[in-house]
KEROLUM-132218 format. One record per residue (C-alpha): z, y, x. Coordinates in steps of 0.02 Angstrom, whole numbers, padded with zeros to 5 digits, always signed. Layout:
<pts>
ZYX
...
</pts>
This chain:
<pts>
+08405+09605+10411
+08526+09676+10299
+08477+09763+10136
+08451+09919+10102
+08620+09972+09963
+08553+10039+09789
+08671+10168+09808
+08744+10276+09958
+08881+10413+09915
+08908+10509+10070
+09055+10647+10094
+09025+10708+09933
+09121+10863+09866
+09113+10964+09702
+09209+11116+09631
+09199+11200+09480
+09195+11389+09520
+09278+11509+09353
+09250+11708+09353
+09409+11760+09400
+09498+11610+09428
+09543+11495+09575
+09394+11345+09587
+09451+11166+09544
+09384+11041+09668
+09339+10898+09578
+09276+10796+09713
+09339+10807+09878
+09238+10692+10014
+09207+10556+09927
+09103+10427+10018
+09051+10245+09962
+08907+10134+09923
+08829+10012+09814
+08737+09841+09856
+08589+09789+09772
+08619+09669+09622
+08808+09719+09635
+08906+09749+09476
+09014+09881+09524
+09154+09985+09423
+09209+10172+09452
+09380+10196+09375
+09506+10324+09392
+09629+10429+09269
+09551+10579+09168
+09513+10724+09286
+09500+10596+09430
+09314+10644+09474
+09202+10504+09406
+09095+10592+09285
+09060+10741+09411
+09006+10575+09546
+08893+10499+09402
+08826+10660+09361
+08800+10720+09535
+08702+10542+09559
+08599+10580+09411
+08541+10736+09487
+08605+10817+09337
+08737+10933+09449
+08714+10978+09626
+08865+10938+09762
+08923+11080+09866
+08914+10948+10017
+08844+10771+10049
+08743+10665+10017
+08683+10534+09902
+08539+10411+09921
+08468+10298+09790
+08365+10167+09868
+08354+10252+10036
+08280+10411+09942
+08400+10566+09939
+08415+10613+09755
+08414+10804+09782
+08238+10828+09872
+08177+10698+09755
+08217+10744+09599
+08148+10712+09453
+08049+10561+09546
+08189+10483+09592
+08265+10427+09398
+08142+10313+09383
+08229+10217+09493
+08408+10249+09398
+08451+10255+09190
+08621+10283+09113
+08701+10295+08976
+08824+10452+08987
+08992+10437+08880
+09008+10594+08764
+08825+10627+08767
+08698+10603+08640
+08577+10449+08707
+08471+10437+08566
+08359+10533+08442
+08443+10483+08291
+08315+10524+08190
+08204+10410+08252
+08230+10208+08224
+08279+10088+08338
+08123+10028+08419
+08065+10203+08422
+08197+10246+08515
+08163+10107+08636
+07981+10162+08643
+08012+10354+08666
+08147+10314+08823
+08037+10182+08884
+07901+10270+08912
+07983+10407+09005
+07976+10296+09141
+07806+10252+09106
+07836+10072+09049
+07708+10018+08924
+07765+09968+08746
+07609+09859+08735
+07641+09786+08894
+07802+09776+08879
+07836+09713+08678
+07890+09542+08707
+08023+09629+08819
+08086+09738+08706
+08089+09613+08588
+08199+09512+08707
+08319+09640+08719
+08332+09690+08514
+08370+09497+08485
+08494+09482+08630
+08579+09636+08568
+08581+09569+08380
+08464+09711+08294
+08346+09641+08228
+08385+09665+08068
+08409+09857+08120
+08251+09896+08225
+08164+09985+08096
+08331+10095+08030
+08359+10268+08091
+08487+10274+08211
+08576+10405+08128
+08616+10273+07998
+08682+10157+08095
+08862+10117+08136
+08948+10186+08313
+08962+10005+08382
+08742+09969+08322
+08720+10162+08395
+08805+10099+08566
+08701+09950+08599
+08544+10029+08537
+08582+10161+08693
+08631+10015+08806
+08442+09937+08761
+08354+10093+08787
+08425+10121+08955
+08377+09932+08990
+08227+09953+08938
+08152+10070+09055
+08190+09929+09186
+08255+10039+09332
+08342+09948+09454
+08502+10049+09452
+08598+10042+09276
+08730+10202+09261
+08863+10137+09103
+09007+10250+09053
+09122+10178+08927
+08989+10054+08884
+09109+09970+08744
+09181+10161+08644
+09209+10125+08488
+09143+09953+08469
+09241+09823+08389
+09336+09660+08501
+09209+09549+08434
+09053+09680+08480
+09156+09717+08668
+09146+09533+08706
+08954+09500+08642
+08910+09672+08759
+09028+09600+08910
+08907+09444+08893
+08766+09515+08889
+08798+09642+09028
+08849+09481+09140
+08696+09378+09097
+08554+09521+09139
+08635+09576+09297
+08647+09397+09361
+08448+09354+09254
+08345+09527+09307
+08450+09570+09468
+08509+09730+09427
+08621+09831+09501
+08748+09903+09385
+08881+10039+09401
+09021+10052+09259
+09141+10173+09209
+09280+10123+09073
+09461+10124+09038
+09445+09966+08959
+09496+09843+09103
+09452+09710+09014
+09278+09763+09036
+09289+09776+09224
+09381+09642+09251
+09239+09533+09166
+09083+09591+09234
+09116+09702+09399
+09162+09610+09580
+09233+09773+09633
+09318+09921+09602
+09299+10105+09668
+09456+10200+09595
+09476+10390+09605
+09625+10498+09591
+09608+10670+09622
+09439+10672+09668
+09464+10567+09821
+09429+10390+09800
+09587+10305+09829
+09543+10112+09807
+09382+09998+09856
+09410+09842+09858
+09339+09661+09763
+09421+09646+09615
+09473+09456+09674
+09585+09522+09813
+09691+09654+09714
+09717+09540+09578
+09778+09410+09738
+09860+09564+09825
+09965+09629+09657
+09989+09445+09579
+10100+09387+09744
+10221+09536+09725
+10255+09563+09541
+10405+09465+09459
+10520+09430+09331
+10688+09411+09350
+10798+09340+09220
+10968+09373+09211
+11106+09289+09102
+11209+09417+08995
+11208+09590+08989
+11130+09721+09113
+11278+09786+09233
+11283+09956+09226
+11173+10066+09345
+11093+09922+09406
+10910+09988+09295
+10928+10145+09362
+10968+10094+09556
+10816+09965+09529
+10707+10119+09475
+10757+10216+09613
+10690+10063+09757
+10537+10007+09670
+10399+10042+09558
+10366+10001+09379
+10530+09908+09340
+10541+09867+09176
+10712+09820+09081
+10716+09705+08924
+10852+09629+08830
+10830+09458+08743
+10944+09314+08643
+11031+09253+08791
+11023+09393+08933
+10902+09527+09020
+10719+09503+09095
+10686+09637+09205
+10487+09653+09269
+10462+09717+09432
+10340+09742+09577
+10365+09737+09738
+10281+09885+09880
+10305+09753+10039
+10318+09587+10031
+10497+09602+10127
+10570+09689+09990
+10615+09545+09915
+10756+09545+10005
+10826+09715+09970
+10803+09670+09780
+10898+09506+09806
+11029+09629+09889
+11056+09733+09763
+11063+09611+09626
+11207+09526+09703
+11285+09703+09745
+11303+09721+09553
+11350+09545+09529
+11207+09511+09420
+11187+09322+09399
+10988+09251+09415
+10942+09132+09273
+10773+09134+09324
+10645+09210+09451
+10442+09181+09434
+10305+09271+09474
+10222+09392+09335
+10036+09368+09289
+09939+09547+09343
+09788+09587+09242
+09687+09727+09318
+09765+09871+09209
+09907+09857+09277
+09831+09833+09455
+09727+09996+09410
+09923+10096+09364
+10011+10028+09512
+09863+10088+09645
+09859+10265+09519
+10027+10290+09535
+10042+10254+09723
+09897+10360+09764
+09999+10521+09679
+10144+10487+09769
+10028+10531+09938
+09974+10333+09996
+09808+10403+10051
+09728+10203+10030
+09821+10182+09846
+09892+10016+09917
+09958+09922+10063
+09845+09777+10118
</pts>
């Protein structure tokens, strides 16, 4: 029998109504779900919808239409009940009480959900030591630095041990050093405790390391949903770089921009690389085509390496230009 998904997102649609002014939909049927123990990320440009989703998950907003289900439970009839089976930890919002330390932070959040601190000390524990504060448990978190103030909200919202883990920009203002340590961490408890994480960033890095999938929105419509694995597959076997020996013949850069998407141009020491990807897999030919039109001579031709960010522009830019599924499978 299959299991029931942590999350369901059904036809979901918000718009922000303004005395006097025309509404601004900010979600616009947006349907998807979430598999228990699946480490999920919801990406999209500014504007794109996915605080309104996370918020309207939360039970923090209410959707115009829909439906969302956390655990089978609908959130709306079941609110408040229903966060104590969902935490987050909300980008541009304060998570803490920063006058209050560290552990008392954990405590206070903690208990919100009705988790014991006695029963539960060797936990919380676990998680200051894992998150490297233990030399900061007893320091008020107002005196603590952005990247000690982040993780201390991260442990909080692990600590109330909900099964459903809400992250937006999880690594803000942390250091390289501090993003990696969190990216571990976040990989080793959702594989350890079986939790089911959703996370919002714009660092791709992050997603790429600790989500299997990707839900992207653009203008409030979700637009890509897919296992990270595939696009990186799908986008790797159509990007290349061509190398060409002297000097760019001229209008060739502009004719290129005109057929395909994000062509980039750059002279070196002994000629031109130009960077390009490919819509279809047959087009190909019409590049080969129109490099030999302009009598451009090929030094070189091998495919580019695609790291998710510029996966995550390609699908973006694709889904503005009115490709309703962002990409071409």
């Amino acid at each position: 029998m299959e299991a029931m998904p942590a999350l369901e997102v059904r036809q979901v649609s918000k718009t922000y109504q303004e005395r006097g002014k025309p509404g601004v939909k900010a979600v616009d049927n947006v349907s998807f779900s979430v598999a228990q123990n699946e480490v999920v990320g919801l990406l999209g440009p500014n504007g794109a919808g996915k605080t309104t989703i996370i918020k309207c998950i939360l039970g923090l907003m209410r959707p115009d239409s829909g439906e969302i289900s956390v655990f089978g439970q609908d959130v709306q009839p079941n609110y408040p009940r229903i966060l104590q089976k969902m935490s987050a930890v909300l980008e541009g919002s304060r998570n803490l009480y920063w006058r209050l330390t560290v552990w008392e932070n954990v405590r206070f959040f903690s208990g919100l959900n009705g988790i014991s601190s006695k029963e539960s000390h060797d936990y919380f524990e676990y998680l200051i030591r894992l998150f490297s504060l233990e030399d900061k448990q007893d320091v008020e978190v107002r005196k603590l630095s952005q990247g000690m103030k982040q993780k201390t909200s991260v442990v909080c919202a692990l600590a109330r041990r909900t099964p459903l883990l809400f992250l937006d920009e999880p690594t803000l203002g942390l250091d390289v050093e501090t993003s990696l340590e969190l990216r571990h961490i976040l990989n080793q408890l959702a594989t350890e405790e079986e939790r089911t994480i959703v996370v919002s960033s714009h660092d791709m890095d992050v997603i790429q390391d600790i989500c299997q999938r990707v839900i992207i929105l653009s203008g409030g419509q979700v637009i890509v949903n897919d296992q990270v694995s595939h696009l990186m597959r799908l986008f790797g076997t159509r990007a290349y770089r061509i190398s060409l020996v002297g000097s760019l013949p001229q209008g060739l850069g502009e004719t290129l921009t005109s057929h395909f998407s994000s062509v980039s141009v750059t002279t070196n020491d002994t000629g031109v690389d130009i960077i390009i990807n490919l819509s279809e897999p047959e087009d190909i030919y019409l590049l080969m085509d129109i490099l030999r039109s302009f009598g451009a001579i090929i030094d070189e031709i091998s495919h580019e390496d695609v790291d998710l960010e510029k996966v995550f522009l390609e699908v973006v830019r694709r889904g503005r230009n009115g490709h309703a599924s962002g990409y071409s499978v």
